[in-house]
TIDOVO-340108 format. One record per residue (C-alpha): residue in three letters; x, y negated, z negated. Coordinates in pm, whole numbers, plus 50000, padded with zeros to 5 digits. Layout:
BEGIN
NODE   code       x       y       z
NODE    ALA       X       Y       Z
...
//
This chain:
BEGIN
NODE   code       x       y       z
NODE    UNK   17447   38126   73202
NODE    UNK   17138   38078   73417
NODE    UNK   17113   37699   73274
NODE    UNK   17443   37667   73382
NODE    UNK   17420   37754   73752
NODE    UNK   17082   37514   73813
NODE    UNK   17317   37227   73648
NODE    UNK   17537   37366   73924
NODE    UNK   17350   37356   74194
NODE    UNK   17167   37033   74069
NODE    UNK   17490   36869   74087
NODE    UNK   17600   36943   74418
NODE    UNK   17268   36895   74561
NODE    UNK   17270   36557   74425
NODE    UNK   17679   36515   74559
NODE    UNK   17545   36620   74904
NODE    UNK   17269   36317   74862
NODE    UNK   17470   36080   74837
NODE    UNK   17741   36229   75107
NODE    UNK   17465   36185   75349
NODE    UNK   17368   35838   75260
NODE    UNK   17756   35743   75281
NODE    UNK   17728   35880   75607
NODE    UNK   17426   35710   75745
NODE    UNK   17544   35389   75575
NODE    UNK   17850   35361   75755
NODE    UNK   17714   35491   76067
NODE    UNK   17468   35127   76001
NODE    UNK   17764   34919   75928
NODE    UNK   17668   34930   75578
NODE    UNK   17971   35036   75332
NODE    UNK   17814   35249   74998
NODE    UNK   17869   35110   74675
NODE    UNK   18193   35149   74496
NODE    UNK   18052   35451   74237
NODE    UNK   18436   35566   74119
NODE    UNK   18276   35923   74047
NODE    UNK   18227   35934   74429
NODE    UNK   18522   35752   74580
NODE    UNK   18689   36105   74638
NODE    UNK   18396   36198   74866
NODE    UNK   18313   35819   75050
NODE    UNK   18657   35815   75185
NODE    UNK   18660   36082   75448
NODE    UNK   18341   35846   75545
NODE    UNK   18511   35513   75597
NODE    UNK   18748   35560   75875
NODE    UNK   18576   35422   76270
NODE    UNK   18327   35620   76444
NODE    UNK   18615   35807   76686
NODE    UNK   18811   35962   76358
NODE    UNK   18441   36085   76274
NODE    UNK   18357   36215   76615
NODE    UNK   18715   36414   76600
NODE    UNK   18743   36520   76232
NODE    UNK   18414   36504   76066
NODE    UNK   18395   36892   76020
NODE    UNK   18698   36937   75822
NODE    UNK   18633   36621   75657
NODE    UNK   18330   36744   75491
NODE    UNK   18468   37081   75431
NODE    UNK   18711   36890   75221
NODE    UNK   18451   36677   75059
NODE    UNK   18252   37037   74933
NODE    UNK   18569   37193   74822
NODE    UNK   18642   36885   74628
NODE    UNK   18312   36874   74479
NODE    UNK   18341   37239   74411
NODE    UNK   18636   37244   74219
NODE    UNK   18536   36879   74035
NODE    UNK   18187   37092   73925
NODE    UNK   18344   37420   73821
NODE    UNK   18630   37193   73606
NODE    UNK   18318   37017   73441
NODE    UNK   18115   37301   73359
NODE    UNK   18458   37529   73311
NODE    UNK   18698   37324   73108
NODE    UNK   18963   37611   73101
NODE    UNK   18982   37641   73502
NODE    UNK   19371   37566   73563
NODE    UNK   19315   37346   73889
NODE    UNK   19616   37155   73938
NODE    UNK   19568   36795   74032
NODE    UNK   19864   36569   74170
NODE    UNK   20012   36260   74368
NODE    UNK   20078   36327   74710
NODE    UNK   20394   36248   74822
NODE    UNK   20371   36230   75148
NODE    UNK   20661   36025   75379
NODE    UNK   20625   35672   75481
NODE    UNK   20528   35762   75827
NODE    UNK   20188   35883   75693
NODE    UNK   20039   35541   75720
NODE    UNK   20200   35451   76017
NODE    UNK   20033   35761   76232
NODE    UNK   19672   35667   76005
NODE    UNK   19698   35288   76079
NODE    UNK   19755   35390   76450
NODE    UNK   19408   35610   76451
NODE    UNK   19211   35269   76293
NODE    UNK   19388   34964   76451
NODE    UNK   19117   34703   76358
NODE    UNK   19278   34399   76156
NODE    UNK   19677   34567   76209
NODE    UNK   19872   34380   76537
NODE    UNK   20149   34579   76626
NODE    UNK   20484   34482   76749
NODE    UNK   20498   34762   77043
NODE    UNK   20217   34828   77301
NODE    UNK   20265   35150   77449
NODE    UNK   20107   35410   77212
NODE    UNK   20385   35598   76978
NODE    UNK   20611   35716   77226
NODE    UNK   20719   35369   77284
NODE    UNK   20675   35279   76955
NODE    UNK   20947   35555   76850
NODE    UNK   21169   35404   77153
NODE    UNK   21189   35057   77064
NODE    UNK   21235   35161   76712
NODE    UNK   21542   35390   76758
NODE    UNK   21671   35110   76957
NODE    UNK   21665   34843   76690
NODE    UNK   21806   35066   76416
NODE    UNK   22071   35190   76650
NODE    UNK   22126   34789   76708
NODE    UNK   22131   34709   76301
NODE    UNK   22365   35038   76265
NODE    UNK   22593   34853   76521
NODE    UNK   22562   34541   76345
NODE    UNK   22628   34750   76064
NODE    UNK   22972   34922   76188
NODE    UNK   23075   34490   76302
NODE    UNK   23073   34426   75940
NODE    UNK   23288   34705   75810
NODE    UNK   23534   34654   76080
NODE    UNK   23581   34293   76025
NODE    UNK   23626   34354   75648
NODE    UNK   23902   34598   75823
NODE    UNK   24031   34336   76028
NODE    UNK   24091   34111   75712
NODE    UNK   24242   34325   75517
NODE    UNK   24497   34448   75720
NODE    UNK   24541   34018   75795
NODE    UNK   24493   34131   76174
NODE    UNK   24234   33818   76201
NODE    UNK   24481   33561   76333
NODE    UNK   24652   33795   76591
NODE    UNK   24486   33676   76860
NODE    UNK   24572   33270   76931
NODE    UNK   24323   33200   77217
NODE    UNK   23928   33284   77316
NODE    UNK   23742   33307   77560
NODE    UNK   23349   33365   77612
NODE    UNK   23398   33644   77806
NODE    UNK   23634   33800   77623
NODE    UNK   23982   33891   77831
NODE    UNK   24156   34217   77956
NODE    UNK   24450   34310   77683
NODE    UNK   24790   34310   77744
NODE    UNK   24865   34589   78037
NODE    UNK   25264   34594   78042
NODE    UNK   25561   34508   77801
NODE    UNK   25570   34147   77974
NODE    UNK   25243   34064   77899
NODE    UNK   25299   34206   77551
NODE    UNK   25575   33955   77517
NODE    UNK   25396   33637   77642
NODE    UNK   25129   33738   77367
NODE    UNK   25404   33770   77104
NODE    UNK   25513   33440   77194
NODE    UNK   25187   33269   77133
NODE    UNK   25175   33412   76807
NODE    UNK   25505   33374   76690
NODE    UNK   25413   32950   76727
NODE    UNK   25100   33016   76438
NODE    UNK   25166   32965   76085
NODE    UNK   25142   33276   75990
NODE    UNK   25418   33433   76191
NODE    UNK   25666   33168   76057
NODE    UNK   25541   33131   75686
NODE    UNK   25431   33550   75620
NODE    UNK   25512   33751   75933
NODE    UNK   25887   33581   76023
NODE    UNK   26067   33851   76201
NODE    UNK   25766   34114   76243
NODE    UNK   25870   34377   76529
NODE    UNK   25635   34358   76842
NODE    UNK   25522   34739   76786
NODE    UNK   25366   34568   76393
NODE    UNK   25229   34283   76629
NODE    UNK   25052   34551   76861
NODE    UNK   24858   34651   76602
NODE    UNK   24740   34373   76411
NODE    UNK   24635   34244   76768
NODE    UNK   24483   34585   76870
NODE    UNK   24289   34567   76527
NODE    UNK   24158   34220   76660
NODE    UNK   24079   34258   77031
NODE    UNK   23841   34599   76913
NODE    UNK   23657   34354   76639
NODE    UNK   23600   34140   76926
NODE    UNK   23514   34335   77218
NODE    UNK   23290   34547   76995
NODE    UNK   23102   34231   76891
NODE    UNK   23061   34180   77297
NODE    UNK   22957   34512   77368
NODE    UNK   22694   34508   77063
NODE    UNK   22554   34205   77292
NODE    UNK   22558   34428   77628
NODE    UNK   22372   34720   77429
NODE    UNK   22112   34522   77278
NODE    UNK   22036   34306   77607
NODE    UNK   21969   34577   77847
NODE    UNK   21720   34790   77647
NODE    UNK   21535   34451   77562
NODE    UNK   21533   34387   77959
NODE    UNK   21431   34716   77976
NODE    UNK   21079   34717   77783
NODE    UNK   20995   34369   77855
NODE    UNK   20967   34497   78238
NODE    UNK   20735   34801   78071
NODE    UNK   20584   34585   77844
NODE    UNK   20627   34766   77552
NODE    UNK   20703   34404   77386
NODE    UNK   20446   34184   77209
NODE    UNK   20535   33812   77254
NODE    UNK   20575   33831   76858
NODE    UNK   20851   34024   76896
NODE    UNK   21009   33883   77187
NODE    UNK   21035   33562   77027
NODE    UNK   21134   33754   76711
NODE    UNK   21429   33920   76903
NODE    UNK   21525   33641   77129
NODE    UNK   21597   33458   76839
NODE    UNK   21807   33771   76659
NODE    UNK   21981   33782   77046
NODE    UNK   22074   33396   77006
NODE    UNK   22217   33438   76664
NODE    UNK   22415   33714   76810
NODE    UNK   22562   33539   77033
NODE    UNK   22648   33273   76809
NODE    UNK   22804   33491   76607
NODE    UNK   23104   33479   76852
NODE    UNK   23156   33158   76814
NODE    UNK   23142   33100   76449
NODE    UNK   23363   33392   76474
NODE    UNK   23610   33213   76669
NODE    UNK   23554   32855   76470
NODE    UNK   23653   33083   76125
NODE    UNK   23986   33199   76282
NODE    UNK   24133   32847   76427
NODE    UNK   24048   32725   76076
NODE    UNK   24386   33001   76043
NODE    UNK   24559   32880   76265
NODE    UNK   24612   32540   76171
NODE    UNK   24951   32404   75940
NODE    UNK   24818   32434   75620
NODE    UNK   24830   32122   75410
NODE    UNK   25101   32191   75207
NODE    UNK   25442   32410   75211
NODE    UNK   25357   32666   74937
NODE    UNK   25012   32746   75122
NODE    UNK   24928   33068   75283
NODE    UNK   24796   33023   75611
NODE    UNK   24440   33164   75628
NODE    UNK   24100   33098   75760
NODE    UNK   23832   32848   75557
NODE    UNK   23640   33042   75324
NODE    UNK   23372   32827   75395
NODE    UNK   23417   32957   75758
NODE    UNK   23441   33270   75647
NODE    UNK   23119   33316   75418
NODE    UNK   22941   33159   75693
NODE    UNK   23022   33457   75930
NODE    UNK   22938   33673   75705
NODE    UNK   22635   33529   75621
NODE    UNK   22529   33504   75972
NODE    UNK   22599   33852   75985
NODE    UNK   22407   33973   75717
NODE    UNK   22100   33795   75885
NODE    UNK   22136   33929   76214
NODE    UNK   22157   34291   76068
NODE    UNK   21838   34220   75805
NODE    UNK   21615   34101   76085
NODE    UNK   21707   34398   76302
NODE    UNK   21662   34604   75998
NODE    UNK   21318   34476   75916
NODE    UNK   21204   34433   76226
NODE    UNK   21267   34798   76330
NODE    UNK   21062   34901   76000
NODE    UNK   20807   34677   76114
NODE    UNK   20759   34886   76413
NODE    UNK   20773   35202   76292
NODE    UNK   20577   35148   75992
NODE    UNK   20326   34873   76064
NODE    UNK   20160   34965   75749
NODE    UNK   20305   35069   75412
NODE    UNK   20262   35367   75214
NODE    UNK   19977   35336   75028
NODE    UNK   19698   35593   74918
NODE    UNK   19501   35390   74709
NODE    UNK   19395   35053   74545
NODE    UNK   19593   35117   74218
NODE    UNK   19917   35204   74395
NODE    UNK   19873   34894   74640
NODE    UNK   19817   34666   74339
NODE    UNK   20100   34837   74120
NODE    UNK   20336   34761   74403
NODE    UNK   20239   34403   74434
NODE    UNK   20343   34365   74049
NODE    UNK   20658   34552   74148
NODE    UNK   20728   34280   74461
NODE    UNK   20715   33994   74235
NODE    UNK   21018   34120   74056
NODE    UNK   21163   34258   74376
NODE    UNK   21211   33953   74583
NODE    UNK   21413   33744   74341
NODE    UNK   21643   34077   74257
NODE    UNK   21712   34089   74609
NODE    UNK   21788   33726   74673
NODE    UNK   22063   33783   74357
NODE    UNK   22195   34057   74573
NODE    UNK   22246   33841   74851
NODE    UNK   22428   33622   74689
NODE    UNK   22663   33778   74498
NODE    UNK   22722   33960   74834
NODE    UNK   22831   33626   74986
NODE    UNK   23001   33523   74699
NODE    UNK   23269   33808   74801
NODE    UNK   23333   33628   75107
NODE    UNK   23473   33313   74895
NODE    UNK   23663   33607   74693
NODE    UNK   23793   33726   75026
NODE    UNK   23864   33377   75177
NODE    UNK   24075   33274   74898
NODE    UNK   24265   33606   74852
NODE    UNK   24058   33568   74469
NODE    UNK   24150   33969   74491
NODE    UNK   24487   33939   74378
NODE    UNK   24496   33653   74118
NODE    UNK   24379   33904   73841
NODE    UNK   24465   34292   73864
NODE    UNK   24277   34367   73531
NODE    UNK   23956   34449   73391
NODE    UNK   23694   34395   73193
NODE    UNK   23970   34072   73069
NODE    UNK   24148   33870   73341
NODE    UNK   24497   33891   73281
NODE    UNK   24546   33844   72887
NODE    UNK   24216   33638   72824
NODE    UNK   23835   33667   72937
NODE    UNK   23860   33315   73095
NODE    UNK   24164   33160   73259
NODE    UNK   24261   32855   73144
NODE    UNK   24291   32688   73516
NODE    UNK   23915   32718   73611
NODE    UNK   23845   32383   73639
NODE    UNK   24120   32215   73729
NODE    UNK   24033   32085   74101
NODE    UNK   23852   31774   74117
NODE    UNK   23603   31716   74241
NODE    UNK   23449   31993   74012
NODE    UNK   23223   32176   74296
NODE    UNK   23547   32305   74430
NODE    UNK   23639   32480   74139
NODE    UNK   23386   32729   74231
NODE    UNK   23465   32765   74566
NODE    UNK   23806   32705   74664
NODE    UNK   24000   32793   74291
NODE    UNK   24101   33171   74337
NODE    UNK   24070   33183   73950
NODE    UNK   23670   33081   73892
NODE    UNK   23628   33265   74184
NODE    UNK   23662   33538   74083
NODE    UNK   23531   33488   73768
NODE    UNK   23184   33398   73939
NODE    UNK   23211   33732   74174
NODE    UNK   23262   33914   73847
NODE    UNK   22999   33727   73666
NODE    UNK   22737   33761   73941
NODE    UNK   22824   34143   73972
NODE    UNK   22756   34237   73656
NODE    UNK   22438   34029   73629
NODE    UNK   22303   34224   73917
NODE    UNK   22367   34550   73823
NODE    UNK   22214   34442   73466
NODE    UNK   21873   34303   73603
NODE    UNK   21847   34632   73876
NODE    UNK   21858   34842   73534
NODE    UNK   21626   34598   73406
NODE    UNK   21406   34610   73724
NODE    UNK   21407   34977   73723
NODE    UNK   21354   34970   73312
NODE    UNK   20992   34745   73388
NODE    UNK   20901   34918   73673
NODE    UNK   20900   35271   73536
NODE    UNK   20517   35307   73365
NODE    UNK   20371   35079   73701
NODE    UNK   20148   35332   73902
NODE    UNK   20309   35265   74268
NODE    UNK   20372   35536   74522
NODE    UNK   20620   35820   74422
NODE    UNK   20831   35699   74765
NODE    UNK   20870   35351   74613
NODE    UNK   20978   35515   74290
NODE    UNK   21235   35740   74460
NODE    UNK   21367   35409   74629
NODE    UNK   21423   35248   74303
NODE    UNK   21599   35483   74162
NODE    UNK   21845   35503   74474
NODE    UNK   21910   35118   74409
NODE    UNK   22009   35171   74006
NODE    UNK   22277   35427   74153
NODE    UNK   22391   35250   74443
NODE    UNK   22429   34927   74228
NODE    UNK   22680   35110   73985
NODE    UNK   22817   35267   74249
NODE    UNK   22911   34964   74407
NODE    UNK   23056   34801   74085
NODE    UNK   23244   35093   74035
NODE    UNK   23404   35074   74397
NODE    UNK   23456   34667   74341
NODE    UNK   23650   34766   73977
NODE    UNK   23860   35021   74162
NODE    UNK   23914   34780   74413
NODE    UNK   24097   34541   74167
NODE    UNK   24295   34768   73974
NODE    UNK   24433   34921   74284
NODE    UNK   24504   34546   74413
NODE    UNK   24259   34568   74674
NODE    UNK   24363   34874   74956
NODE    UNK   24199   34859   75246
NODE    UNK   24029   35205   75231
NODE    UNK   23842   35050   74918
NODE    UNK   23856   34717   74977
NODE    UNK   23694   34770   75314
NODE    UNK   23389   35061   75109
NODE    UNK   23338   34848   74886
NODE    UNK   23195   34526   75141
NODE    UNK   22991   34886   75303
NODE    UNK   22843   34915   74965
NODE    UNK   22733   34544   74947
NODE    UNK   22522   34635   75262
NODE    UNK   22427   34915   75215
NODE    UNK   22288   34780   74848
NODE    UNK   22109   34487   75086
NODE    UNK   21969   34761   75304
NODE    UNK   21813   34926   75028
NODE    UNK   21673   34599   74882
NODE    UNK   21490   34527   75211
NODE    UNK   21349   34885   75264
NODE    UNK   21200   34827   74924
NODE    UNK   21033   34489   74995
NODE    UNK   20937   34614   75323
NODE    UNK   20770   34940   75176
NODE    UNK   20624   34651   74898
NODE    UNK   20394   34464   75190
NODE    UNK   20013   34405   75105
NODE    UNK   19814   34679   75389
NODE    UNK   19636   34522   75585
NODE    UNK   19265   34452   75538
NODE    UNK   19142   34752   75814
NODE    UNK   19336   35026   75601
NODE    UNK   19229   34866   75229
NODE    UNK   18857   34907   75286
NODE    UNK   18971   35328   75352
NODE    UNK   19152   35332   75026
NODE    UNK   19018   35485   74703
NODE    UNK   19044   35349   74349
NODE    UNK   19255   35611   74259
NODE    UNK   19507   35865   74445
NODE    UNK   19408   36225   74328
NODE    UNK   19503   36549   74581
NODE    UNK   19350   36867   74466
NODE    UNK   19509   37163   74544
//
């Protein structure tokens, strides 16, 4: 027993040596060596001289109890000390990177009560965004889209009395669509589809209105970095050309289609494009209000920030498959593909229609043929929800942070989830209660894809010189 407590007390002795050396090296500018049996004691050391001059007391005091219990487990093998992975949120890193700002430029001057401003404002701005999209999946399915025969910038007042509910009804009743699908509609059907319309449009307008005056707002405070002014001028420009693709996809509707036995109905080129352009307007709000409320991700040490760099290089090419099969709905959608085959996993009475290449030239079989259409949608559905399982399958014995692996696993269940909602979908020839969930559930798969290649980033290099080897709490 007595040889046992010198070893002790040689030990720490020799731990507090080199905790003091750590100390005067980086007070020199001098970083220790990398000795992995020390790393849990040099860290509390390697932050700037103000975190030192605040903290250093219960820094230490941490340091000794660590070395304490490390000591007593050597010498005491059947101590139960419990040793874990913290799992502490994503705004841990944010607040730390904040304290040490060397090598990190952040989007928002200010300090982090401007920091949490801006950033409530940009997610409020992608929520909006967010809300446009399900309500003009809405407007589609409910064929309100071509209600409205005219546009203006501005936008216009609606109609106010019965007479100017009758000049509008007259416009309309000159489209195609009134006088091959809609002949003899009643003007209380026509309110709607117009009302259904005039809101996707004026809350487009007011998304513009909402986003511009807060952005006046902290320029003139100067909470805004040029970075991100340029960043969000640009996001503000796409916005507002947003209203006119908008308005380019719905008089490709009402033009005479060219032939008799066509339904009258916008381009789906026109249409995938506004959807497209809508799904980048909401992903650089998105990311960009991450990027300013996390500047850095969550990372606690070297072997978590170089398992989630494997992790990213299987990330980014899942999520550009997610993309596209999202947009590939919007052809599915353009060319009312929804309807041409009720059934599932078979189309109709075969696994492959007969007619899915029978447009020449052969590109438009995949883009304008309601049968290969659909087919692809189906195709590129399935083959996303396989490599997510197979994402989540390599993924699972990588040491990354437990956040990253929580995300993960929300992905593999929101990716069935959504192919469940777009079978339903079919087999209930497309309502719009699920028709209009299920494009929800192809962003709200999207959103998930970008939190986890946001949360993927490389720190930067001021908060990899504080990181240990290895993450390892004692409690």
């Amino acid at each position: 027993m007595e040889s046992r407590l010198i070893s002790i007390l040689k030990r720490n002795k020799a731990i507090f040596t080199q905790i003091s050396s750590n100390f005067k090296a980086s007070k020199s500018g001098v970083h220790p060596p990398n000795d992995p049996s020390l790393l849990i004691h040099s860290k509390f050391f390697s932050s700037s001289s103000s975190r030192l001059n605040s903290s250093s007391n219960s820094n230490i005091s941490r340091s000794f109890i660590a070395g304490g219990f490390r000591a007593v487990r050597h010498y005491y093998p059947n101590f139960q000390g419990i040793s874990k992975p913290s799992l502490r949120n994503f705004s841990t890193n944010a607040s730390a990177c904040l304290q040490n700002k060397e090598g990190l430029k952040l989007l928002v001057t200010g300090g982090p009560r401007a920091q949490k401003l801006v950033g409530v404002w940009l997610f409020a701005s992608a929520a909006w965004v967010f809300s446009m999209v399900v309500l003009g999946g809405v407007t589609r399915l409910t064929r309100s889209g071509l209600s409205m025969t005219d546009w203006k910038f501005t936008g216009s007042l609606p109609p106010l009395s019965d007479e100017d509910w009758l000049v509008e009804f007259e416009r309309y009743k000159q489209s195609p669509e009134y006088n091959r699908i809609n002949k003899g509609m009643s003007i209380e059907d026509f309110k709607f589809i117009y009302w259904m319309e005039y809101a996707h449009r004026m809350w487009g307008r007011a998304l513009g209105v909402m986003f511009a005056l807060p952005f006046s707002y902290f320029l003139r405070k100067g909470y805004i970095t040029l970075q991100l002014g340029f960043r969000l001028s640009g996001l503000f420009a796409l916005g507002a050309g947003q209203g006119l693709i908008g308005w380019w996809m719905v008089k490709s509707g009402l033009e005479e289609p060219a032939s008799e036995y066509t339904e009258p109905r916008v381009s789906p080129y026109r249409l995938a494009a506004h959807l497209t352009s809508a799904f980048v307007i909401y992903s650089g709000l998105f990311w960009t209000a991450m990027s300013v409320v996390m500047p850095e991700p969550p990372a606690e040490s070297l072997a978590w920030v170089n398992g989630a760099a494997k992790v990213k290089r299987l990330a980014l090419p899942l999520s550009i498959l997610v993309g596209i099969t999202a947009i590939s709905g919007a052809f599915v959608a353009g060319n009312d593909a929804g309807h041409a085959f009720n059934t599932f996993p078979k189309m109709g009475d075969t696994w492959i229609p007969d007619d899915i290449f029978n447009m020449k030239p052969l590109i438009r079989n995949f883009f304008e043929n309601t049968s290969t259409v659909q087919l692809d949608h189906r195709i590129l559905a399935l083959a996303t929800l396989s490599s997510i399982g197979v994402f989540w399958w390599s993924t699972r014995k990588v040491d990354i942070h437990p956040a990253i692996r929580s995300l993960i696993g929300s992905i593999v269940g929101m990716a069935a989830l959504q192919v469940t909602l777009g079978i339903s979908t079919l087999l209930t020839y497309v309502p719009v209660s699920l028709g209009s969930a299920h494009q929800a559930g192809a962003l709200t798969l999207l959103t998930l894809m970008l939190l986890l290649n946001h949360t993927l980033r490389r720190p930067s290099s001021a908060l990899l010189k504080t990181l240990p080897a290895v993450t390892k709490t004692v409690i």
